[in-house]
N, C-alpha and C positions, 0 to 999 in steps of 0.2 A: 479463529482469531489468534495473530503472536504479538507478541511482544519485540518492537524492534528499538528499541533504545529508550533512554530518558533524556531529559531536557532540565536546566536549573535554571532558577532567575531569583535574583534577589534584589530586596530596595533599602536603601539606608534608614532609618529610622531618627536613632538620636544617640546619645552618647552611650545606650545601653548597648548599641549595637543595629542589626541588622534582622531582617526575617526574607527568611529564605524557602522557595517554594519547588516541589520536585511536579514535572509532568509526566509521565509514564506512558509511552505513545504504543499504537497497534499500526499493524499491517492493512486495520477499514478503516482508519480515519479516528476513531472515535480517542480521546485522550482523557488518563484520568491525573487530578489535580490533590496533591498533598503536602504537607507543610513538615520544615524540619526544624527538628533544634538546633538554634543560633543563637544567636545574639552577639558575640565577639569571641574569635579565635575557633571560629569552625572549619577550617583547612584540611581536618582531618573527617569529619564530619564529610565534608563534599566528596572527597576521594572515596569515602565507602560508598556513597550513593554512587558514583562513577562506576566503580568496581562490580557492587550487585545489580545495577544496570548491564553494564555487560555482560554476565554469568545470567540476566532474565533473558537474553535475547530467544526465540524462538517457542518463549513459553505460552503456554494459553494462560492470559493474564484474567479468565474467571475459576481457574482451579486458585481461589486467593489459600484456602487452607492445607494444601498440598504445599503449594510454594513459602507460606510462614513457615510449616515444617522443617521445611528443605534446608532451609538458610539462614534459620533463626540463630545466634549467637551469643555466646555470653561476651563479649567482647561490646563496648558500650559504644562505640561507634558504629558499629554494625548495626546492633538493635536502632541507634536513629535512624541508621538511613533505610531500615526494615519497617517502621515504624512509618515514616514520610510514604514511601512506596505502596505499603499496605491500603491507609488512606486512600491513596492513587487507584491501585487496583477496586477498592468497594465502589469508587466512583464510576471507574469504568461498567462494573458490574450493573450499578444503577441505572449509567445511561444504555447498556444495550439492552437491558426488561423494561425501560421507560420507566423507573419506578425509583423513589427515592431511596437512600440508604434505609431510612428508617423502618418502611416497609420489610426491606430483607431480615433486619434483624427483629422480624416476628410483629411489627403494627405500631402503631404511634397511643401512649398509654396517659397523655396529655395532650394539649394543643398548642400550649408555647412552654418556655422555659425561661426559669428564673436566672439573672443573673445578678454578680453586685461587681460593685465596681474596684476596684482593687486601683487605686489612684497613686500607689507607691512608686512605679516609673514615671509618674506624669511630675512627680513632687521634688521640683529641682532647691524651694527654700524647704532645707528641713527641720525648720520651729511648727514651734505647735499654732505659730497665727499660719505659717505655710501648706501644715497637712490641715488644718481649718479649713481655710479659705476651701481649697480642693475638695475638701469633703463637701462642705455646703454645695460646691458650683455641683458634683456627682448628683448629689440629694434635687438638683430644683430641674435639672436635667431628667429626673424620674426614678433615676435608681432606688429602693431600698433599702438597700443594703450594700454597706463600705466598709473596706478595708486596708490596713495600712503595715509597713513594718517600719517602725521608728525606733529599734533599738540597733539598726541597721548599722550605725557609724560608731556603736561599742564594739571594746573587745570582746573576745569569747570567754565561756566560763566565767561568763558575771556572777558574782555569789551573793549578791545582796540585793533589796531594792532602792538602797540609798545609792545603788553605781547604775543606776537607772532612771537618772531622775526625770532628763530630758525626756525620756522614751514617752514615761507616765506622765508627764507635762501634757506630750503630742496627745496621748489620747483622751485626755481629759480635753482638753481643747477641741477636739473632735466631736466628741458628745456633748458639749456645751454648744457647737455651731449647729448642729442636725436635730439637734434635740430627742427627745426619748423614745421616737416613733423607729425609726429605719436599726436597719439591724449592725451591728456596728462586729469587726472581727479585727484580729489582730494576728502579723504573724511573725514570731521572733528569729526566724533565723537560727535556731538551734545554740541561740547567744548564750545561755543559761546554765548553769547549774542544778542541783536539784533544791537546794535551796534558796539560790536564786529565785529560781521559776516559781517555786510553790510563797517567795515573800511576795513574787510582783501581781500572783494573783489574789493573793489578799487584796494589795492596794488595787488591783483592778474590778473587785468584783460587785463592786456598788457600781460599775456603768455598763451592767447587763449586757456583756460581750456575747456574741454566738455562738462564737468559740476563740480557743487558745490554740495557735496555732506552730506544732512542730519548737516548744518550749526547748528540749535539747537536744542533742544529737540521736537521732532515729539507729544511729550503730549500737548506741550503748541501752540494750533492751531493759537494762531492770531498773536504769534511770528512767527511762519512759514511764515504766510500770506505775515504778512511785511517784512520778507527778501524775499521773494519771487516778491514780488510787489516792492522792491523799487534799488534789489542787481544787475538787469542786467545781471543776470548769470544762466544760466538753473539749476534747483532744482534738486535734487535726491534724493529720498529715500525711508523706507515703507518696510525696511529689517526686522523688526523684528513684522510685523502686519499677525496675525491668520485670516483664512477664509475671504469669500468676505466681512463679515460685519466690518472686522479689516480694509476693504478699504473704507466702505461706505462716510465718515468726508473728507476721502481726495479727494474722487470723487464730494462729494456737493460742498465742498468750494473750489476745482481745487487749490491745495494748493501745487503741483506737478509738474513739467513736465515732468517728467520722475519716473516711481513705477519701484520700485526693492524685488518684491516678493521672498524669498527662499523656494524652493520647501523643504526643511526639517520641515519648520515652517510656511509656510501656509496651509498645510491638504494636502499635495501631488500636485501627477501631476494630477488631474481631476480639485483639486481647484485651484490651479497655473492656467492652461488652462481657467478658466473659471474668474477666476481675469483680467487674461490678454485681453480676452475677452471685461468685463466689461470696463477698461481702454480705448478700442480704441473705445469704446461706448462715449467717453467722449474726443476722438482725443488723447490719453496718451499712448507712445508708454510704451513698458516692457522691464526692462533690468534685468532676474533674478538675485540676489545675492547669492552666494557661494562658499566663498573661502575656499573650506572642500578637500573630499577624489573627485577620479571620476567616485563613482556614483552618485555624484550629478552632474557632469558634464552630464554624460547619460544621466541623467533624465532629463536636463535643454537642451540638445539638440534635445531629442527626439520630449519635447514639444513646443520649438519655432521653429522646422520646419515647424509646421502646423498652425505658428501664423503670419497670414499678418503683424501685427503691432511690431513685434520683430525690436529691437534694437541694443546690445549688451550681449554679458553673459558675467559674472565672470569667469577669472581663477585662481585660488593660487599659483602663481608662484614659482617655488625656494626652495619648503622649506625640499624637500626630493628627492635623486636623483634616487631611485627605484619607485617612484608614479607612470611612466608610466607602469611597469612590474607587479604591484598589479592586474591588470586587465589581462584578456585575450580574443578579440587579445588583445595586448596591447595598451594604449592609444597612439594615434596618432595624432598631430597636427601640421599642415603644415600653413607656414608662416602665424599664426595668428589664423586661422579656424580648424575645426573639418569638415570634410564633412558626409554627407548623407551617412547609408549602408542599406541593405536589408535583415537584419541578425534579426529574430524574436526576440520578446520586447526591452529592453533597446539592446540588442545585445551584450551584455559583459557578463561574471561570473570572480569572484575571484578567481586569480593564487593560488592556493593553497603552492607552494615554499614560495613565499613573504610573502603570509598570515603567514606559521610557521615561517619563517625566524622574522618577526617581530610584532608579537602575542605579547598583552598583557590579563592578564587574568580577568576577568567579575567577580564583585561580586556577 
C-alpha cells in the first residue's frame, strides 16, 4: 500500500473559529481520517499539511513510526500537520487489520471513558449567571464534571485576588447551580502571578475544584513549582507542549500532577500514547486536552482506552448543535462517557451532508 496524497476539509464553527480535518488516501482505496489544529489563522498550518503530504507520496502509510521519525520537527507547524497525518495513518492501519486503534496500542483497559464538559467556548454571556446557566444545562445533560476559564477577559500577571473578582464570582456561581456532586475544574489561562495564583486558590478552595488549571505561565518553571508546592490544589497543564521532549522539564522537576497532552499538538496518537506512558512512569496520570471537532475526541478515546493511567478527556461543549451528526455513526455520549466499539481504527468517517452543509473553503 502507498501513500498518494492528502485531502483537507474544514467547517465553520463559530466565532472561535474553524475545525479542520486532514484525510490521508492510498493507492487501495482505504483512507485514514485526522484532525488538525485550527481554530482562526491556520494558513500556515494547511500549507505544512500540503507540503508533508507531498514529501508522504509513495510511502507505506503502515510504517506510521518510521515515517514520525523521518519528518518529525521542531518547527510547530510541522508538528500540527504531523500530528493530524499521524492520526490519519493509525487509522488507516486500523482499517487494514479490521481492528480498532485501541487494540493496536496493546487492548482496551476500560470500556468507556470519562469526559467533562469544558462549556468555556460555548459561553458567549461571560457573568457568573452565563457560565451558571451552561454549567447546569452540561450537568442535566449528564456530564459530571465541568469546566470553565472565567478569568479569560483579564489581563496577564494578575497579582491579586481582588483583580479577579469576576472570575471568582463565575465560579462560585457555578458551584452554587450544579451543586456539590459533579466535579467542578477551572482553567486560568496562565493569567497569574505567583501570588496571584496561590491568593485565588485560597478564595477557591472551599468549592472542591478538581483541579487548578495552568495558574501561570508553563515557561517560567520555578513559578510553576511554587504554585505548585505551596497552592494546595492539584496542577494541570502541558496543553500546548510538542513530543515527549516538550514533557521532559515537567517530568524532572514533577511540576504537574496531572499532563494534559493534545493529541493535535503533540505529534499524534503514537506520541500522545507514549507521553502518557512516560507520565505514569513518574506516577502522573493523563487527562488529554481538546476542546476541538470529534476526531479528536476519537482519537483521544481510542488512545486512553489502552492507557491504565488515564484520567479524564476534554469535551467542547455547546458550541454547535450539529457537532454530533458531523461524524458517522454519529457521536454518542451517554451520561458523561463515550464507551468502547469494535468498529476498525478511530471507527468514524465524516458525514458528508454536514461536511457540505457547513464547508468553509481552504486557501
Amino acid at each position: 500500500m502507498k501513500i498518494t496524497g492528502v485531502e483537507l476539509n474544514a467547517v465553520h464553527v463559530n466565532h472561535h473559529g474553524d475545525w479542520v480535518f486532514v484525510h490521508v488516501l492510498t493507492d487501495e482505496g482505504l483512507q485514514g481520517l485526522g484532525e488538525l489544529r485550527a481554530g482562526k489563522n491556520y494558513t500556515a498550518d494547511i500549507a505544512a499539511v500540503r507540503q508533508l503530504g507531498a514529501q508522504l507520496i509513495g510511502e507505506d502509510p503502515l510504517n506510521i513510526e518510521p515515517i514520525f521519525s523521518k519528518y518529525k520537527s521542531v518547527a510547530q507547524t510541522n508538528i500540527y500537520a504531523l500530528s493530524a497525518i499521524d492520526q490519519a495513518l493509525w487509522d488507516i492501519l486500523g482499517k487494514s487489520l479490521n481492528v480498532p486503534v485501541h487494540v493496536l496500542l496493546g487492548g482496551s483497559c476500560r470500556k468507556r471513558i470519562r469526559l467533562y464538559a469544558n462549556i468555556n467556548r460555548a459561553t458567549t454571556d461571560r457573568t457568573p449567571e452565563g457560565f451558571a446557566q451552561n454549567a447546569l444545562a452540561a450537568v442535566e445533560q449528564g456530564f459530571d464534571a465541568v469546566k470553565l476559564a472565567p478569568f479569560d477577559g483579564l489581563d496577564s500577571n494578575i497579582d491579586s485576588a481582588n483583580d479577579a473578582q469576576l472570575g471568582i464570582a463565575c465560579m462560585h456561581a457555578v458551584r452554587d447551580a450544579i451543586g456539590p456532586g459533579p466535579d467542578l475544574l477551572v482553567d486560568c489561562h496562565s493569567r497569574f502571578s505567583v501570588k496571584g495564583a496561590l491568593e485565588v486558590a485560597d478564595v477557591l478552595r472551599d468549592l472542591d475544584l478538581f483541579w487548578f488549571e495552568q495558574p501561570v505561565p508553563e515557561s517560567d518553571m520555578e513559578s510553576c513549582m511554587r504554585v505548585k508546592e505551596k497552592c494546595g490544589l492539584c496542577i494541570a497543564g502541558g496543553e500546548g507542549r510538542s513530543l515527549r521532549q516538550g514533557f521532559t522539564e515537567v517530568f524532572e522537576q514533577n511540576s504537574m500532577h496531572v499532563i494534559m497532552p493534545d493529541v493535535k499538538i503533540i505529534g499524534g496518537i503514537g506520541e500522545l500514547k507514549k507521553v502518557a506512558d512516560m507520565a505514569a512512569a513518574w506516577g502522573i496520570p493523563t487527562a488529554p486536552h481538546g476542546p476541538s471537532g470529534p476526531v479528536t475526541i476519537a482519537a483521544g478515546v481510542e488512545t486512553m482506552l489502552s492507557h491504565p493511567e488515564f484520567l479524564i478527556l476534554e469535551y467542547g461543549w455547546g458550541e454547535v448543535g450539529w457537532r454530533h451528526e458531523l461524524i458517522l455513526p454519529h457521536e454518542t455520549i451517554r451520561y458523561g462517557y463515550v464507551y468502547s466499539h469494535n468498529r476498525p481504527g478511530l471507527g468514524i468517517e465524516l458525514n458528508p451532508e454536514i461536511l457540505e452543509a457547513y464547508r468553509v473553503l481552504l486557501p
